[in-house]
C-alpha positions in Angstrom: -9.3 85.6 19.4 -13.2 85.0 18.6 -12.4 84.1 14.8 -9.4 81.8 16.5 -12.2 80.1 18.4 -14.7 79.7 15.7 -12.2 78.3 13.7 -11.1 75.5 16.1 -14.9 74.5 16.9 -15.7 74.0 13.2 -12.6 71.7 12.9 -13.6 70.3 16.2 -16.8 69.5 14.5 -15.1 68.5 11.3 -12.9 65.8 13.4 -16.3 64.4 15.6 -18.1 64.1 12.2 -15.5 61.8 10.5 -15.5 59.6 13.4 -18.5 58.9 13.9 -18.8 57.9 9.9 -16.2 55.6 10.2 -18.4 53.8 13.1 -21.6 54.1 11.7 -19.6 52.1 8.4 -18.1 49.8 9.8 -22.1 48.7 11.5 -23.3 49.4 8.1 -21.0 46.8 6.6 -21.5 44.6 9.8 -24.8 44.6 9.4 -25.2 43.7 5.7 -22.4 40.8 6.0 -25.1 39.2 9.0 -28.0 40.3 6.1 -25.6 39.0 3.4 -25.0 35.4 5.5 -28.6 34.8 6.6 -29.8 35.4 3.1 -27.5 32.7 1.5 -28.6 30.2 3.8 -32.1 31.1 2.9 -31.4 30.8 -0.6 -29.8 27.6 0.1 -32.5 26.0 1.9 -34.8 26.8 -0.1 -32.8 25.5 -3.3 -33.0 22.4 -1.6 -36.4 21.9 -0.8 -37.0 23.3 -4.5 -34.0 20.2 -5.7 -36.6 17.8 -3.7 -39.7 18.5 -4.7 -38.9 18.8 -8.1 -36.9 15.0 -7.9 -40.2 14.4 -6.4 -42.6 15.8 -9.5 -39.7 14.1 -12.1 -40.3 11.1 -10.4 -44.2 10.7 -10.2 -44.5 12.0 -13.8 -42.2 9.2 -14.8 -44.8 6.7 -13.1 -47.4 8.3 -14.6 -45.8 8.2 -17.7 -44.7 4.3 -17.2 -48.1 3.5 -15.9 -50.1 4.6 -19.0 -47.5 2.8 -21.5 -48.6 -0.8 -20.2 
């Protein structure tokens, strides 16, 4: 009866464990979608400020550029 028991606590165990990794991936992968989401729209402002300033630089070098030919 005692190795009956033991036996049905460790699968007890075996069952808890397995659920609780399912949860804790499914956060996991919740988690680094939100991570995954913010980052792009980081990555996308920052493209575009980059896409400005550099139309800005293109354009004041080609002044520059336009100013010392005359």
């Amino acid at each position: 009866m005692k190795k009956l028991f033991i036996v049905l606590a460790v699968a007890s165990l075996g069952f808890v464990a397995c659920n609780n990794e399912a949860k804790t991936d499914a956060a996991v992968d919740s988690a680094a979608n939100k991570v995954e989401e913010v980052a792009g729209a980081a990555k996308d402002s920052i493209t575009s400020i980059a896409d400005s300033a550099t139309s800005k630089i293109d354009s004041a070098a080609k002044a520059t550029v336009d100013s010392l030919k005359k």
